[in-house]
TIDOZA-637304 format. One record per residue (C-alpha): residue in three letters; z, x, y; residue number from 0. Coordinates in steps of 0.2 Angstrom, whole numbers. Layout:
+------+-------+-------+-------+-----+
: code :    c3 :    c1 :    c2 : pos :
+------+-------+-------+-------+-----+
:  Ala :     Z :     X :     Y : NUM :
...
+------+-------+-------+-------+-----+
END
This chain:
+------+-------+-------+-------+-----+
: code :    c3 :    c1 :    c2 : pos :
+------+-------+-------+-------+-----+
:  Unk :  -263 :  -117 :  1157 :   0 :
:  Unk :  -252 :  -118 :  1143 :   1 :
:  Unk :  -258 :  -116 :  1125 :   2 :
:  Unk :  -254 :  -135 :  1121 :   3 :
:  Unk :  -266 :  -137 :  1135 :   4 :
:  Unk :  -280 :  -126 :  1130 :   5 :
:  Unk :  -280 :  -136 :  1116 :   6 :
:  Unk :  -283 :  -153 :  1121 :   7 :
:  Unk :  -294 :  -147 :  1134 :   8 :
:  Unk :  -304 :  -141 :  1118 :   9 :
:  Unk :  -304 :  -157 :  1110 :  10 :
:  Unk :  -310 :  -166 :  1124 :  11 :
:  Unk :  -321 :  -154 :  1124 :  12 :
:  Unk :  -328 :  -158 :  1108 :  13 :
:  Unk :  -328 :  -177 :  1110 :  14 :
:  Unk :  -338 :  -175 :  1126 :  15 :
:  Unk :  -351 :  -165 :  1118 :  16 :
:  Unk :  -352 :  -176 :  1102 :  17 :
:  Unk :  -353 :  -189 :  1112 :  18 :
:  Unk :  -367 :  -182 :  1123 :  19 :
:  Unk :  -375 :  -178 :  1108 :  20 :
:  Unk :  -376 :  -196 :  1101 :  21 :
:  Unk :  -383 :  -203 :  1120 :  22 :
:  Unk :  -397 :  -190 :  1116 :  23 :
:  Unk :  -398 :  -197 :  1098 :  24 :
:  Unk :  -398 :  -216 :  1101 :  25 :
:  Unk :  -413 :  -212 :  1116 :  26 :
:  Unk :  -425 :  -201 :  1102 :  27 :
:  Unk :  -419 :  -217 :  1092 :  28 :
:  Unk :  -426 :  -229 :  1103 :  29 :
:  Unk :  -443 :  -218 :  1106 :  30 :
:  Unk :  -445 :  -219 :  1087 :  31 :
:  Unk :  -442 :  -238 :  1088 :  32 :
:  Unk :  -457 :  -239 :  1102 :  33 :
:  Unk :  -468 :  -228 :  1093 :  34 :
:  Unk :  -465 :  -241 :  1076 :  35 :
:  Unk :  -469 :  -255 :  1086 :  36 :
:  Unk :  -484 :  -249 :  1094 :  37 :
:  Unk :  -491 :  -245 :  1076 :  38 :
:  Unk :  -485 :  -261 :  1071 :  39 :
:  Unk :  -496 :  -270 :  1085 :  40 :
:  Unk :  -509 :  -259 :  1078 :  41 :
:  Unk :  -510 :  -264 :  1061 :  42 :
:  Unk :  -506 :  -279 :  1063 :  43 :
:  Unk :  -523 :  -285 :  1070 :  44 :
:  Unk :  -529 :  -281 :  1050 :  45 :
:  Unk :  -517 :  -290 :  1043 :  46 :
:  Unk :  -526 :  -306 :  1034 :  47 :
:  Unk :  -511 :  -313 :  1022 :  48 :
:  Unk :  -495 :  -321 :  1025 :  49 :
:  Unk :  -486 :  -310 :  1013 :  50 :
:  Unk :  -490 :  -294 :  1025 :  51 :
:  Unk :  -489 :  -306 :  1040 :  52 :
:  Unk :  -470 :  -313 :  1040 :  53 :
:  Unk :  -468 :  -294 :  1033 :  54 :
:  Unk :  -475 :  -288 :  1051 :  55 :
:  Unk :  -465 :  -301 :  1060 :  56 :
:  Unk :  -449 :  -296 :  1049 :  57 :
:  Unk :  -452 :  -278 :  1056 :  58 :
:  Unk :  -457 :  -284 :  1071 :  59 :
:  Unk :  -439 :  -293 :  1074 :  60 :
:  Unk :  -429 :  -279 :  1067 :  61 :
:  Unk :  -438 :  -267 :  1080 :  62 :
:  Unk :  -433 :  -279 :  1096 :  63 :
:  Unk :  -414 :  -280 :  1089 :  64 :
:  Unk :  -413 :  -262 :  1088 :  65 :
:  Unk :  -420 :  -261 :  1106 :  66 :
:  Unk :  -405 :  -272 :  1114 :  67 :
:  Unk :  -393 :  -263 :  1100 :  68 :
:  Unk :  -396 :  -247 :  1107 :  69 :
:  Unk :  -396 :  -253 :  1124 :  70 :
:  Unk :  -378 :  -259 :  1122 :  71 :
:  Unk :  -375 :  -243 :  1110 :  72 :
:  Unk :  -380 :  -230 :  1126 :  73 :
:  Unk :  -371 :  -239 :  1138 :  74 :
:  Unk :  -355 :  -238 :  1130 :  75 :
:  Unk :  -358 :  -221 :  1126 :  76 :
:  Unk :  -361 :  -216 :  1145 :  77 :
:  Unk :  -345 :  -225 :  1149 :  78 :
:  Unk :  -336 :  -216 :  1134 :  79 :
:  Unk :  -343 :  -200 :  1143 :  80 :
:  Unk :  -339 :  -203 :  1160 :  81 :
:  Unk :  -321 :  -206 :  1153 :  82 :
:  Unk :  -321 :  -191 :  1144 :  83 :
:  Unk :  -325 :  -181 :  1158 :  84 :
:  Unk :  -313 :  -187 :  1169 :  85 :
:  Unk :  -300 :  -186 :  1157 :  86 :
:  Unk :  -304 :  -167 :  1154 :  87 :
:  Unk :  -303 :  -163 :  1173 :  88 :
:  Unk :  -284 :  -171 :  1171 :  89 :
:  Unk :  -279 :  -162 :  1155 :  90 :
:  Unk :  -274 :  -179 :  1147 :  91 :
:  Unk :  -281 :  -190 :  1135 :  92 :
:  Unk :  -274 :  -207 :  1128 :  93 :
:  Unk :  -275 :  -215 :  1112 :  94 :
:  Unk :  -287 :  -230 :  1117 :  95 :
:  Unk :  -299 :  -214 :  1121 :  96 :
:  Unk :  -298 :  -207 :  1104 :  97 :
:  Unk :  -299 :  -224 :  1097 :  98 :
:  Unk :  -313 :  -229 :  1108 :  99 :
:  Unk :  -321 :  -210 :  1101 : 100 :
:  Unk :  -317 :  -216 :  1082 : 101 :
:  Unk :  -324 :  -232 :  1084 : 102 :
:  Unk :  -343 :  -223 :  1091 : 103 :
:  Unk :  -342 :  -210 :  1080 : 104 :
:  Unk :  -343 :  -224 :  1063 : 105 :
:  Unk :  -356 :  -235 :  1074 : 106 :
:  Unk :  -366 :  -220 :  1075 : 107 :
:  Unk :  -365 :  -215 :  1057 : 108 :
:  Unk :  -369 :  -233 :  1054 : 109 :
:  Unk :  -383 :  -233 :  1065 : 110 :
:  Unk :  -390 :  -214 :  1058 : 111 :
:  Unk :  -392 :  -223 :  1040 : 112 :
:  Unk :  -398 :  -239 :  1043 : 113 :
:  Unk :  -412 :  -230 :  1053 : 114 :
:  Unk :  -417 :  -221 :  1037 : 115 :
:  Unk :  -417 :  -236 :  1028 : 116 :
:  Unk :  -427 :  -245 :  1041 : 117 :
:  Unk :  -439 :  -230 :  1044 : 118 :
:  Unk :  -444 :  -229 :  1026 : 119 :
:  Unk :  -445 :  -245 :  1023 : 120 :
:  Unk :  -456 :  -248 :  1036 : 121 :
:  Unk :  -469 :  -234 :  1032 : 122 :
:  Unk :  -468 :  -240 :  1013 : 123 :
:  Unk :  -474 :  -256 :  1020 : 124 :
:  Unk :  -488 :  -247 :  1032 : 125 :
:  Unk :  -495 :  -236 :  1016 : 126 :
:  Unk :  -495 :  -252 :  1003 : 127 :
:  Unk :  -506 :  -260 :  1020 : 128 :
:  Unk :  -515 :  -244 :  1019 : 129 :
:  Unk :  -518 :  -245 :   999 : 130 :
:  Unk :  -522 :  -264 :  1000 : 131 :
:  Unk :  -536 :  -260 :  1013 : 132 :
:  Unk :  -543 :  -242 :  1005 : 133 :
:  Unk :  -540 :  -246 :   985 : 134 :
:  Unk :  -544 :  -230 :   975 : 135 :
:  Unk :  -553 :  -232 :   959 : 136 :
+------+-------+-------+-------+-----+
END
């Protein structure tokens, strides 16, 4: 194996793992979104205005979208890393493949912030539920 060789088997490499690493992601991502929605459908039971309502439902929405979202998210990232790994047993790759890579890799980042967003969005609204139900005086 020649050095130029070494080397792109390196890179692949990488992108493999990366993209291993985000399939294990996006699945902790959709664990989180269950375990949301299950506290959602807890709460919601004590929600008596419309305000915290469509709130519930807004939430509600969001967590279904991020379901199929994901869905199509991991498949295309256990395609992208099937690819990968055939490509790394042939000591090639090509340029659709590291655009295809490129492409995943902002959709992740995307995806990391927006869930941040979301998850503290979402428990800002479970503790003002909380505080609306248990004042302090």
């Amino acid at each position: 194996m020649t050095v130029h060789n070494k080397m792109i088997s390196s890179t692949q490499n990488q992108y493999l793992f990366e993209t291993i690493s985000w399939i294990r992601l996006i699945e902790y991502l959709k664990q989180e979104n269950t375990i949301m929605k299950n506290r959602l459908s807890e709460v919601i039971e004590e929600i008596n205005d419309k305000h915290n309502l469509a709130l519930a439902e807004h939430f509600q929405n969001l967590f279904i979208i991020k379901d199929d979202f994901f869905d199509h998210v991991l498949h295309d990232l256990n395609k992208e890393s099937e690819k990968w790994k055939i490509n790394s047993i042939e000591d090639s790759f090509t340029n659709e493949l590291i655009k295809t890579y490129l492409y995943l890799k902002d959709q992740i980042d995307f995806i990391e912030k927006d869930y941040i967003t979301i998850k503290k969005d979402y428990f800002t609204y479970l503790s003002s539920l909380s505080s609306e139900s248990n004042p302090i005086n």
